[in-house]
C-alpha positions as CSV (number, residue, x, y, z in Angstrom):
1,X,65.6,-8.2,-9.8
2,X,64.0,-10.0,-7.3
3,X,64.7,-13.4,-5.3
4,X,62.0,-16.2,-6.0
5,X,61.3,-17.9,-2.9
6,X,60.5,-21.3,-3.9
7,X,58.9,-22.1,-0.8
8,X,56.4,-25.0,-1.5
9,X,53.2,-24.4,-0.6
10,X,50.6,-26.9,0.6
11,X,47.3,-26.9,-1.0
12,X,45.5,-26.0,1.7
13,X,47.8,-23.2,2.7
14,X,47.6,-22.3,-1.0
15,X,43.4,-22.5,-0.9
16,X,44.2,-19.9,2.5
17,X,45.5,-17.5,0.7
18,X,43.9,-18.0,-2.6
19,X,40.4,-16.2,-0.4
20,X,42.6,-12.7,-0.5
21,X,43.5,-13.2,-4.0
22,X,40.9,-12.0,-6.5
23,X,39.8,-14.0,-9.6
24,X,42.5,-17.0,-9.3
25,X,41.8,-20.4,-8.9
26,X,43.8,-23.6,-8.1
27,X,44.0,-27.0,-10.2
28,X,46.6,-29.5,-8.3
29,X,49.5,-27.5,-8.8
30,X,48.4,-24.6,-11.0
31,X,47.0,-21.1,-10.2
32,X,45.0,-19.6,-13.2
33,X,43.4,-16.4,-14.2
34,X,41.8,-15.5,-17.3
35,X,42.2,-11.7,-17.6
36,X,39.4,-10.5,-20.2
37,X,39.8,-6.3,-21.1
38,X,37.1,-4.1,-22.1
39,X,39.0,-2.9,-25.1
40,X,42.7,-3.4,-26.9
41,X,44.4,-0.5,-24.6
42,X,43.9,-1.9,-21.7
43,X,44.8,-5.4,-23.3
44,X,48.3,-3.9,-24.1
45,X,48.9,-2.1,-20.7
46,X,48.1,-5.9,-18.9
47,X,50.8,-7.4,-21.5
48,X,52.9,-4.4,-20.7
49,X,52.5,-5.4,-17.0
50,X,52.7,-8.9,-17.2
51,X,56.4,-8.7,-18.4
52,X,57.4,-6.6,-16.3
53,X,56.5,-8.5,-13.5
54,X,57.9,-11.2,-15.6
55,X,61.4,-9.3,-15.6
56,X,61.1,-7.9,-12.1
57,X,60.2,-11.1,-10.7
58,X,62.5,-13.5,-12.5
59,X,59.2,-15.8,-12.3
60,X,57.6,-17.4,-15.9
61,X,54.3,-17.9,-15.8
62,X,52.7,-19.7,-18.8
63,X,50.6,-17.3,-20.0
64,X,48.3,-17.1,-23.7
65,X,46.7,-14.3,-25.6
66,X,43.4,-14.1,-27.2
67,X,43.2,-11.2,-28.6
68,X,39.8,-11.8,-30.1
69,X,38.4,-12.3,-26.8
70,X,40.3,-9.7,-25.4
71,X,42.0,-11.9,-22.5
72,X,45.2,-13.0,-21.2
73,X,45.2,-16.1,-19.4
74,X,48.2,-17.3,-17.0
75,X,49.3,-20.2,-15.3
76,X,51.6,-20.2,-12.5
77,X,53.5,-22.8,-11.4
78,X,57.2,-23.1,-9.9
79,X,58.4,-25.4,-12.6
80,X,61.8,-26.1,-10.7
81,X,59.8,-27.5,-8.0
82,X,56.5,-28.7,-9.4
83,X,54.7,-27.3,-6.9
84,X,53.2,-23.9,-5.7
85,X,55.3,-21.7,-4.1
86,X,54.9,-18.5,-2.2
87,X,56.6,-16.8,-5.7
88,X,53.4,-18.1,-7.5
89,X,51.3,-16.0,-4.9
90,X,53.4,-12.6,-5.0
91,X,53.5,-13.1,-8.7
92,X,49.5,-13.6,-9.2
93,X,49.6,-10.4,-6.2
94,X,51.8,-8.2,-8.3
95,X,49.6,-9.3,-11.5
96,X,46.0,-8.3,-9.6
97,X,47.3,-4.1,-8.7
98,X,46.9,-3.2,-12.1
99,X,44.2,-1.1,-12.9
100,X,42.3,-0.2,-16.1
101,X,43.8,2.7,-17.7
102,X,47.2,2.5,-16.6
């Protein structure tokens, strides 16, 4: 299992690195994602994904499922700190490799 590193982040080092990071966005203290899948198996693999990130990580993002929609939205915040860390970043990193189909 991996160390968090609860670095805190400012927002504009946070809005830096948010241009390499595909599809997130940031709200104060919060970076979200809506993750919306073509079909149900690739809707499982993401979940599938997500907590083993989850596990690997030791990071908890707040995340929801719509499976009518198809799409998994996540928030990530570092509670402990109430801030954005640079464990938010890896973890929304880790979460943008997977691929359809895997």
């Amino acid at each position: 299992m991996a160390s968090e590193d609860k670095t805190v982040l400012t927002p504009s080092q946070v809005d830096e690195e948010l241009k390499t990071l595909e599809g997130w966005a940031r709200s104060e203290a919060v970076l979200s994602r809506n993750f919306v899948f073509r079909n149900f198996r690739d809707l499982t693999s993401f979940l599938n994904h997500l907590t083993r990130t989850i596990t690997e990580q030791n990071h908890h993002p707040d995340f929801s499922l719509n499976t009518g929609m198809r799409m998994i939205s996540v928030a990530l915040t570092t509670h402990s700190e109430k801030a954005l860390t640079r464990s938010d970043l890896h973890f929304a990193r880790a979460l943008n490799v997977w691929k359809p189909g895997t």
